[in-house]
C-alpha positions as a Markdown table, in Angstrom:
| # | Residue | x | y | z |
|---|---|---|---|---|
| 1 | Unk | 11.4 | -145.3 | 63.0 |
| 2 | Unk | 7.8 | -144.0 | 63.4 |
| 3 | Unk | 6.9 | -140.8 | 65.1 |
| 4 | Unk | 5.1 | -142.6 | 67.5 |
| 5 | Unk | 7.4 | -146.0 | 68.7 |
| 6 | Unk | 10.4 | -142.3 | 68.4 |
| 7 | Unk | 7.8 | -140.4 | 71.2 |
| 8 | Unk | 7.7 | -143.1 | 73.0 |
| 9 | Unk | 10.9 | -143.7 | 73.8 |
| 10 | Unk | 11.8 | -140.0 | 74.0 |
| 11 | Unk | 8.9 | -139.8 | 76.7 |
| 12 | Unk | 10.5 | -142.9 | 78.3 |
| 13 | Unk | 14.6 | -141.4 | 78.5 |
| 14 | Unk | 12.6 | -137.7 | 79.7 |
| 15 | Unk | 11.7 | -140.4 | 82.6 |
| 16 | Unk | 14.8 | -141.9 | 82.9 |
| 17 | Unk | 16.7 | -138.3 | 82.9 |
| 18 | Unk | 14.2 | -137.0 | 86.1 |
| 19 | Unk | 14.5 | -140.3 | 87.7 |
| 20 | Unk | 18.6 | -140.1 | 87.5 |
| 21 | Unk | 18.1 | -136.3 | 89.0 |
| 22 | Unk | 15.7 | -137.0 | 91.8 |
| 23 | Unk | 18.0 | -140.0 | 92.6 |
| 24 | Unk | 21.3 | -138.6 | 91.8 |
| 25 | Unk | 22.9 | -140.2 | 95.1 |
| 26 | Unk | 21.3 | -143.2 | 94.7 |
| 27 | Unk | 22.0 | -143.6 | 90.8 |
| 28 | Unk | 25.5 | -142.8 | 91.7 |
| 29 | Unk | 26.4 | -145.3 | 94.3 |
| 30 | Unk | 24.6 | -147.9 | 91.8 |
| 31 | Unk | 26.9 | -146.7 | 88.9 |
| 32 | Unk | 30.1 | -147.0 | 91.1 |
| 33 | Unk | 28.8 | -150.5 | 92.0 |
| 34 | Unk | 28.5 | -151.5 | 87.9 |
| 35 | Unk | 32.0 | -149.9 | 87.6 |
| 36 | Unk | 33.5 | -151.7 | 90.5 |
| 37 | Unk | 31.9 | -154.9 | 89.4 |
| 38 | Unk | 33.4 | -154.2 | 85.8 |
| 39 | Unk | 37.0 | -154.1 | 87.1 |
| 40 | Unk | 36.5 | -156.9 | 90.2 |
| 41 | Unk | 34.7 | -159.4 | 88.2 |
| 42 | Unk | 33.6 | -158.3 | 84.1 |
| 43 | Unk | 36.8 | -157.5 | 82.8 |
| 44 | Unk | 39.1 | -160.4 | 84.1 |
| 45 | Unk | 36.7 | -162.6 | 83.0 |
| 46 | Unk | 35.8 | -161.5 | 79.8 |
| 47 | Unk | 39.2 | -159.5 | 78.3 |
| 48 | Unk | 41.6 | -162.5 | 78.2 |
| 49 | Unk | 39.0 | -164.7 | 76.5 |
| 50 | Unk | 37.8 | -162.1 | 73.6 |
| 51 | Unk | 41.6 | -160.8 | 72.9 |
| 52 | Unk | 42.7 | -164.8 | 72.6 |
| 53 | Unk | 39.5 | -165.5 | 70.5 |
| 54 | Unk | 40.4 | -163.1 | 68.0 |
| 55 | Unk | 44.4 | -164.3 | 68.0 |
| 56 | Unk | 42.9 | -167.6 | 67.6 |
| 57 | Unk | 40.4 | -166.7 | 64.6 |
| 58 | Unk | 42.8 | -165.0 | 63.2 |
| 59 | Unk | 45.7 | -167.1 | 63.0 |
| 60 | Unk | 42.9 | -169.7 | 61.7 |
| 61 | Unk | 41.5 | -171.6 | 64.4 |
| 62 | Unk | 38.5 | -171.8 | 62.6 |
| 63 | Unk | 39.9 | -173.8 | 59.6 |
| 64 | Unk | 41.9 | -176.0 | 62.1 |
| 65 | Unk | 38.8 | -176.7 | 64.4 |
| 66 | Unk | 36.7 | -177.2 | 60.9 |
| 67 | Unk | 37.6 | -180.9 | 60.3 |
| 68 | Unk | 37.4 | -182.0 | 64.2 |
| 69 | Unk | 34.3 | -180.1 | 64.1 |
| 70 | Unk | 32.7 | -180.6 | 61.3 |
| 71 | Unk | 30.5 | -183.9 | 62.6 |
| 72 | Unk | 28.8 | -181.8 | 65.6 |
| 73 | Unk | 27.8 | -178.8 | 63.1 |
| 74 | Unk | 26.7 | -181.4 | 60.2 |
| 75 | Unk | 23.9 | -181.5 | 62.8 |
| 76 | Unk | 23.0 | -178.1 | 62.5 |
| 77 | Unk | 23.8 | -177.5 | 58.7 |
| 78 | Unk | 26.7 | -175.8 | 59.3 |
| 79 | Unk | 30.4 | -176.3 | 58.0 |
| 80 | Unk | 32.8 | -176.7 | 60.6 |
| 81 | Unk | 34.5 | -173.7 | 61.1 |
| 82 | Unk | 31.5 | -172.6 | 63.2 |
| 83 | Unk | 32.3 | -175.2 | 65.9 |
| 84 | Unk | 35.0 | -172.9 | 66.8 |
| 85 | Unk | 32.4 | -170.0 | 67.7 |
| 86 | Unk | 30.1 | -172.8 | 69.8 |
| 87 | Unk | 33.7 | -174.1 | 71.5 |
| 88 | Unk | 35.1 | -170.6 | 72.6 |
| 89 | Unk | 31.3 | -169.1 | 73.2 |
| 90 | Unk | 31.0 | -172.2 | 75.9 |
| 91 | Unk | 34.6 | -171.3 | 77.4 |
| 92 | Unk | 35.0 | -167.5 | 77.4 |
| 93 | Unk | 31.1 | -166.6 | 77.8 |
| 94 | Unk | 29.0 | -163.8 | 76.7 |
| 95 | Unk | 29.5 | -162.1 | 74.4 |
| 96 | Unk | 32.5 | -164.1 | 72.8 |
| 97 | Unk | 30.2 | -166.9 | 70.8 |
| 98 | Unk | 29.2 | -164.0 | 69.1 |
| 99 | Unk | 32.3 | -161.8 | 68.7 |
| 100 | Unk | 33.7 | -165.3 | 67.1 |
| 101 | Unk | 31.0 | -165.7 | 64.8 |
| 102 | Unk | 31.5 | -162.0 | 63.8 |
| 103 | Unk | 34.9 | -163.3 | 63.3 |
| 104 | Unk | 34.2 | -165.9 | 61.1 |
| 105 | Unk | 31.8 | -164.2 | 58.8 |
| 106 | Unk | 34.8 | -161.2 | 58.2 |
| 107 | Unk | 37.3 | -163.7 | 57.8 |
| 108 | Unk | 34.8 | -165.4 | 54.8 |
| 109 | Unk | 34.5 | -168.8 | 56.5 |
| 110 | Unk | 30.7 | -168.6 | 57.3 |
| 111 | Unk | 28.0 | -166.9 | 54.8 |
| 112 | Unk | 25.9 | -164.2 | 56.4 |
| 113 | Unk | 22.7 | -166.7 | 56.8 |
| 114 | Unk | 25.0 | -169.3 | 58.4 |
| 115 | Unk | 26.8 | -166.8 | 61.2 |
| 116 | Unk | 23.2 | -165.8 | 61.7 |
| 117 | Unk | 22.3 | -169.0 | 62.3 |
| 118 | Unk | 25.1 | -169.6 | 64.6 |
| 119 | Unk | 24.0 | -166.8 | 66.3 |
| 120 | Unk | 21.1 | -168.3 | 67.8 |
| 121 | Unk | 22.9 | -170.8 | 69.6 |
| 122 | Unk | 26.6 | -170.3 | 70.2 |
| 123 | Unk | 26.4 | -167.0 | 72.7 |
| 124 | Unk | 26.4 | -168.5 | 76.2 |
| 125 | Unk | 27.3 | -168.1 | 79.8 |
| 126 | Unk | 30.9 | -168.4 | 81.4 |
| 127 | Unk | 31.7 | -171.6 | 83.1 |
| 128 | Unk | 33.6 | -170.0 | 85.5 |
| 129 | Unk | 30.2 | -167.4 | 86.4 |
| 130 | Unk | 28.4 | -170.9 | 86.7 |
| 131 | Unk | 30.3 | -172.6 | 89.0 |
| 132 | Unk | 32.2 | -170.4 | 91.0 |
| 133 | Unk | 30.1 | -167.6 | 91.3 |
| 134 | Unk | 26.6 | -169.4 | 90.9 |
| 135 | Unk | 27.1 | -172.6 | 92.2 |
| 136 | Unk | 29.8 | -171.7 | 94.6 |
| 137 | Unk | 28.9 | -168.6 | 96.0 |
| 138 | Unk | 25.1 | -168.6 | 95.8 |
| 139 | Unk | 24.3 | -172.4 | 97.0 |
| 140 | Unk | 27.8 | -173.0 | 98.4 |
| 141 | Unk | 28.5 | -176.1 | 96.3 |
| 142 | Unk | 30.8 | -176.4 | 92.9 |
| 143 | Unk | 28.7 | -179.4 | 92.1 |
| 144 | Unk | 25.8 | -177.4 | 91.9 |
| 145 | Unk | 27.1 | -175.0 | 89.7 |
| 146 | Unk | 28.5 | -177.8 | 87.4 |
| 147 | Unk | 25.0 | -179.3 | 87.4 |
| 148 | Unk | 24.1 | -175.5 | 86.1 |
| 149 | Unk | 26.5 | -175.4 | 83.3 |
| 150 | Unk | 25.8 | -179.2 | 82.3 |
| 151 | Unk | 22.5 | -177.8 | 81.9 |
| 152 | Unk | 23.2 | -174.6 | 80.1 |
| 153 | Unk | 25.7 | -176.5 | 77.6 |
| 154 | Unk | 22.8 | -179.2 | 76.8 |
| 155 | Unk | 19.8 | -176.5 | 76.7 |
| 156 | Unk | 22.6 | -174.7 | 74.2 |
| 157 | Unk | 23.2 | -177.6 | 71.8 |
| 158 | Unk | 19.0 | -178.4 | 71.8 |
| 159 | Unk | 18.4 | -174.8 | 70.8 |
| 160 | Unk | 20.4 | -175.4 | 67.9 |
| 161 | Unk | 17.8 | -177.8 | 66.2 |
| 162 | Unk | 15.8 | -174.9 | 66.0 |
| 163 | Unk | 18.0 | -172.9 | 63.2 |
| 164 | Unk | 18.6 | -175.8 | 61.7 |
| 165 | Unk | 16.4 | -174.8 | 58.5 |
| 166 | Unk | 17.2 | -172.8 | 55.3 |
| 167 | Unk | 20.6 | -174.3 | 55.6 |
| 168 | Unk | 22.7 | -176.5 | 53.2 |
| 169 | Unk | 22.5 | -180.1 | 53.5 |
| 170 | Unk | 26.1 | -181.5 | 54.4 |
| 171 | Unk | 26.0 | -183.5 | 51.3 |
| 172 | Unk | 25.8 | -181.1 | 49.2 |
| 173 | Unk | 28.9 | -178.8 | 47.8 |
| 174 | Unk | 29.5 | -175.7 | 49.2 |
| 175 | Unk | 29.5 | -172.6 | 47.2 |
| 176 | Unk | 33.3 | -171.2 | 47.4 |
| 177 | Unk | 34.7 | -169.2 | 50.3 |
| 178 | Unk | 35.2 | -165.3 | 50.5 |
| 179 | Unk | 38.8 | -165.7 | 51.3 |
| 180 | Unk | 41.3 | -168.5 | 51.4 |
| 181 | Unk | 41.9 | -171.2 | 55.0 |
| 182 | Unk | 45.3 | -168.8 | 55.7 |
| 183 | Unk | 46.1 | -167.3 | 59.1 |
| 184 | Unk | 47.5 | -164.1 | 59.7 |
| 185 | Unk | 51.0 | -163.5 | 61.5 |
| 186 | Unk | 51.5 | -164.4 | 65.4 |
| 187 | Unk | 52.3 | -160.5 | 65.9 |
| 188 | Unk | 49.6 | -158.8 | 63.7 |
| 189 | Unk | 47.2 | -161.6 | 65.3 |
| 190 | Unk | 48.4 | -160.3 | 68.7 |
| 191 | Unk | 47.6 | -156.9 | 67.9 |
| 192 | Unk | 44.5 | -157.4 | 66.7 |
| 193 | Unk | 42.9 | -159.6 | 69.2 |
| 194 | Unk | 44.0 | -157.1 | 71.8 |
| 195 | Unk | 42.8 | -153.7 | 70.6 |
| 196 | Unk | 39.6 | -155.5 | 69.4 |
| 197 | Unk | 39.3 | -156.9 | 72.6 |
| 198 | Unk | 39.9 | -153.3 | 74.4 |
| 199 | Unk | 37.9 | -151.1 | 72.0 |
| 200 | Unk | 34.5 | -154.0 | 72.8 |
| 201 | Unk | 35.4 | -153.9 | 76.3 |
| 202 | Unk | 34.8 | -150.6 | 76.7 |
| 203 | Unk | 31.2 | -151.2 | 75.3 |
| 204 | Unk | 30.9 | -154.3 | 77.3 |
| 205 | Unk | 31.2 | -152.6 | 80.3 |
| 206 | Unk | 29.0 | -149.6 | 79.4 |
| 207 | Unk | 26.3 | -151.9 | 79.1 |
| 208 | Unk | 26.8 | -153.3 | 82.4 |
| 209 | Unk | 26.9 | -150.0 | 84.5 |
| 210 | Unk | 24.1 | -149.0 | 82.4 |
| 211 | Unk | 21.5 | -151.8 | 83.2 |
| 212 | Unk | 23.2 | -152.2 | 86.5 |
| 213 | Unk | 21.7 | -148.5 | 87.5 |
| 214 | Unk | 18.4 | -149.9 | 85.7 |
| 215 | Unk | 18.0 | -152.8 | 87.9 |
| 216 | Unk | 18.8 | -151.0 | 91.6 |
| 217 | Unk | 15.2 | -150.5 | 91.9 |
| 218 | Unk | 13.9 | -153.7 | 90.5 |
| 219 | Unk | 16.7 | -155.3 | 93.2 |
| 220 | Unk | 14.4 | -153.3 | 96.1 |
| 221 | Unk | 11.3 | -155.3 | 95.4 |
| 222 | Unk | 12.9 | -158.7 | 97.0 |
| 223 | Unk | 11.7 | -162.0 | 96.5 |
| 224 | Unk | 10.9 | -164.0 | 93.0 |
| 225 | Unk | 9.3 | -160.7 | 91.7 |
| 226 | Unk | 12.3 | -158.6 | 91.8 |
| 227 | Unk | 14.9 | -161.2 | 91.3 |
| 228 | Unk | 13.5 | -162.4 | 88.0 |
| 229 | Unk | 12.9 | -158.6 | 86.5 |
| 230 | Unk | 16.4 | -158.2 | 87.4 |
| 231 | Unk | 17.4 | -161.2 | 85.5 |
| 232 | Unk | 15.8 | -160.2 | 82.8 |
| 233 | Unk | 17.7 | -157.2 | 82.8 |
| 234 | Unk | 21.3 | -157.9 | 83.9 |
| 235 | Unk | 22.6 | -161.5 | 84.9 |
| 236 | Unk | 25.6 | -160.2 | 87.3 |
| 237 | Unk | 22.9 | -158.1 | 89.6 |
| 238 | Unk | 20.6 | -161.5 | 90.1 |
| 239 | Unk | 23.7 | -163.1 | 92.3 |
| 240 | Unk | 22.8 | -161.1 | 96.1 |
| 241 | Unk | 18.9 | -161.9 | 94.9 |
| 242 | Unk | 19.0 | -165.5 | 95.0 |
| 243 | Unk | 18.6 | -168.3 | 97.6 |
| 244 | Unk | 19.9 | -171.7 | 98.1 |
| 245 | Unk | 16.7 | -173.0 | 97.3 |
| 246 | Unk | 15.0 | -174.8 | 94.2 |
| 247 | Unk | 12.9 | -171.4 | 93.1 |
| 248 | Unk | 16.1 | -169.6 | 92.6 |
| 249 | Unk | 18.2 | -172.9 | 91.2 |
| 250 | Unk | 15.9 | -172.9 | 88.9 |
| 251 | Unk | 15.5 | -169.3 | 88.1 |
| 252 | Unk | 19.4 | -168.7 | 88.1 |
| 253 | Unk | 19.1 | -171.3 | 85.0 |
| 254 | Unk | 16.4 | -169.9 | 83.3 |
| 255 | Unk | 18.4 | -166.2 | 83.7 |
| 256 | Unk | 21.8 | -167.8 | 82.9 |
| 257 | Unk | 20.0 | -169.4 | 79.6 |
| 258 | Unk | 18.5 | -165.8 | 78.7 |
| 259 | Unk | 21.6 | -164.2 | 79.7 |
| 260 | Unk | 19.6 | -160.5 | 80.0 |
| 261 | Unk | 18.7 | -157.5 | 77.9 |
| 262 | Unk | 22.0 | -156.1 | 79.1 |
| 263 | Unk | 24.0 | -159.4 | 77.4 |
| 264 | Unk | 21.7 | -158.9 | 73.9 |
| 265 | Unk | 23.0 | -155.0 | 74.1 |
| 266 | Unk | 26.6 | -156.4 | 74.3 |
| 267 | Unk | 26.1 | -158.6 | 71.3 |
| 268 | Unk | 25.0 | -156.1 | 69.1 |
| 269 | Unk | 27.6 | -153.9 | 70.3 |
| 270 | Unk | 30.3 | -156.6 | 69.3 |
| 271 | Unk | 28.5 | -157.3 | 66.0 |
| 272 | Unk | 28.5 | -153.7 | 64.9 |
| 273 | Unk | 30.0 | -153.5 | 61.6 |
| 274 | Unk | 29.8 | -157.0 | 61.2 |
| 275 | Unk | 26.5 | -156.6 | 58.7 |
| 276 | Unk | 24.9 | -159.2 | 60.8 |
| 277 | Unk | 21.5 | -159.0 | 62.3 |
| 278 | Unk | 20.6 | -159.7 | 66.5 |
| 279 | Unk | 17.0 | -161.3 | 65.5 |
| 280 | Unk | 18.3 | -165.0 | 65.6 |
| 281 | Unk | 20.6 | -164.3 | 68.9 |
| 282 | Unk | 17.3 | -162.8 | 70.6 |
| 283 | Unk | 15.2 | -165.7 | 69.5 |
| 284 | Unk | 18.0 | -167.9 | 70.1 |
| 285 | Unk | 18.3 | -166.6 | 73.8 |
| 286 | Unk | 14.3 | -167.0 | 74.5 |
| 287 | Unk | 14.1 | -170.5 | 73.3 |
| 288 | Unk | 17.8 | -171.6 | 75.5 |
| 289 | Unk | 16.0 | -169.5 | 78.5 |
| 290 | Unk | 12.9 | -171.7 | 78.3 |
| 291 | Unk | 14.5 | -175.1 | 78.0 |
| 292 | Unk | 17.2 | -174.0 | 80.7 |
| 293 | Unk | 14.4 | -173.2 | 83.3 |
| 294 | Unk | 12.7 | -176.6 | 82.0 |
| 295 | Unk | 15.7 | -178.9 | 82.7 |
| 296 | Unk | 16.7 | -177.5 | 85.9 |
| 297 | Unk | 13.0 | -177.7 | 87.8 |
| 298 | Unk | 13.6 | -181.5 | 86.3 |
| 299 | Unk | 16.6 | -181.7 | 87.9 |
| 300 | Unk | 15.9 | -179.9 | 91.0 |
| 301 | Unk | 13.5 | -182.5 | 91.6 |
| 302 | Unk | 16.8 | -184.6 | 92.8 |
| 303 | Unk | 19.3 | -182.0 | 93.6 |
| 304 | Unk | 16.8 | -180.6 | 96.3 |
C-alpha cells in the first residue's frame, strides 16, 4: 500500500475513533443492537447452513451433485461440482456460496480460475431473509417476498453469463483433479463442518456489529437517501427503513442483489486462506445488484 491511499485511511479510522468517543452512548446501544440481532436473527440463520455445507462438501456432495449438475454449469463453463456451491449459496445465503466454493477449490474439485469464477455468481441472499423477513415483515405478504427471491435467483443465474469467459469449453477434457471424488468420514465430517462453521461465525458476526454501528447515522437521514446508503452498507439494518411501497420493493431487490459492503467483508473473511481472490465476488455482486433493481421496477409495474 502507498503512503498516501495508508494516510488516508489512517486519517479516516482517527475519525471513526473520535466519532465512537463523542458518541460513546450512542455507538454502544447501536453495538448491542448488531449483537442482539446476531444471536435473534444472524446466527440461527446462518450457523446450521455453513456447518451442514461443509459436512456436505466434505463427505463429497460435490462429486455427487456433479453429474445432476453438470448441464446447468456447462452453461457457465464450469464442471459440475460447482453446482453444489450455486445450490447451497441459494439455500443457506450469504456468505455460504462462497464458503462452498472455498470448499471446493481445497478439496481439488474446482481450479483457482474456475472457484473465482464461481465466485461472481453463486454468493446470494437467504430465502428465508426474502420471504419471511422481506416479504413478510416489511410488505406483510409471503407472496411478495417469493416474488423477491424469484427475482434474486433469476438476476443470480443471468449474472453468471458474465464469467462465462476464459473458461474451458465442456467438450473439451479436463486437466486432472488435485485430489480424488472420495469423502471424508461421517464423524471427522461432523467435526469439521462445525468448528469451521464456529470459528467464521465469529467473523460473520463481527462484521455485522461493525457495519451495524456504521450505518446508525446513515439510518437517521430517513427516506430513499438514508435507506439506500444503508443498503449499501449492511442488508439486515435496511428492514425498519423500508416501506410497503414500489420505491422500497424495488430498492430491497436492488440491496438484496448487492447484499452490502458488510456481506463482501464476510466473504473475504470466509475465503481467507483459501488463496482465492474477492475481485469477481465484488464484480459479481454489482452486476446481480443492477439487474435485481432492473427486474423488480419491471415487476412492480404489476405487483403495485
Amino acid at each position: 500500500m502507498k503512503l498516501r491511499p495508508r494516510g488516508a485511511a489512517c486519517l479516516l479510522l482517527c475519525g471513526l475513533l473520535i466519532w465512537f468517543l463523542a458518541d460513546a452512548a450512542q455507538v454502544r446501544s447501536a453495538a448491542a443492537a448488531g449483537l442482539l440481532l446476531c444471536g435473534r436473527s444472524v446466527i440461527p440463520a446462518l450457523f446450521p447452513f455453513m456447518a451442514a455445507s461443509t459436512m456436505l462438501v466434505s463427505l463429497g456432495f460435490g462429486q455427487w451433485a456433479a453429474p445432476r449438475l453438470a448441464g446447468l454449469m456447462n452453461l457457465y463453463r464450469l464442471p459440475g461440482p460447482a453446482g453444489s456451491a450455486l445450490l447451497l449459496g441459494l439455500v443457506g445465503g450469504y456468505p455460504i456460496g462462497a464458503r462452498t466454493a472455498a470448499e471446493l477449490h481445497k478439496k481439488g474439485l474446482l481450479t483457482a480460475g474456475e472457484a473465482e469464477r464461481l465466485l461472481g455468481f453463486c454468493n446470494n441472499s437467504n430465502p428465508v431473509f426474502l420471504i419471511s423477513v422481506l416479504g413478510g415483515g416489511v410488505f406483510g405478504s409471503p407472496r411478495v417476498g417469493v416474488y423477491l427471491w424469484l427475482i434474486h435467483l433469476l438476476s443470480a443465474l443471468l449474472t453468471g453469463f458474465f464469467f462465462r469467459g476464459g473458461g474451458q469449453s465442456p467438450g473439451r477434457e479436463r486437466p486432472p483433479r488435485l485430489s480424488p471424488c472420495q469423502g471424508s468420514s461421517l464423524a471427522a465430517a461432523f467435526v469439521e463442518g462445525v468448528r469451521s462453521a464456529c470459528g467464521s461465525m465469529v467473523a460473520v458476526c463481527g462484521f455485522v456489529i461493525f457495519f451495524y454501528v456504521l450505518a446508525s447515522p446513515l439510518a437517521r437521514l430517513g427516506g430513499p437517501l438514508g435507506a439506500g446508503l444503508v443498503g449499501f452498507l449492511e442488508l439486515f439494518s435496511l428492514t425498519p427503513l423500508l416501506a410497503a411501497d414500489r420505491l422500497s420493493f424495488v430498492l430491497a431487490s436492488a440491496c438484496a442483489g448487492w447484499g452490502g459492503v458488510s456481506i463482501l467483508c464476510q466473504t473475504a473473511a470466509v475465503l481467507e486462506g483459501s488463496g482465492l481472490r474477492l475481485r469477481n465476488c465484488v464484480r459479481g455482486k454489482v452486476i446481480q445488484g443492477v439487474l435485481a433493481g432492473a427486474l423488480a421496477a419491471a415487476g412492480s409495474l404489476w405487483l403495485f
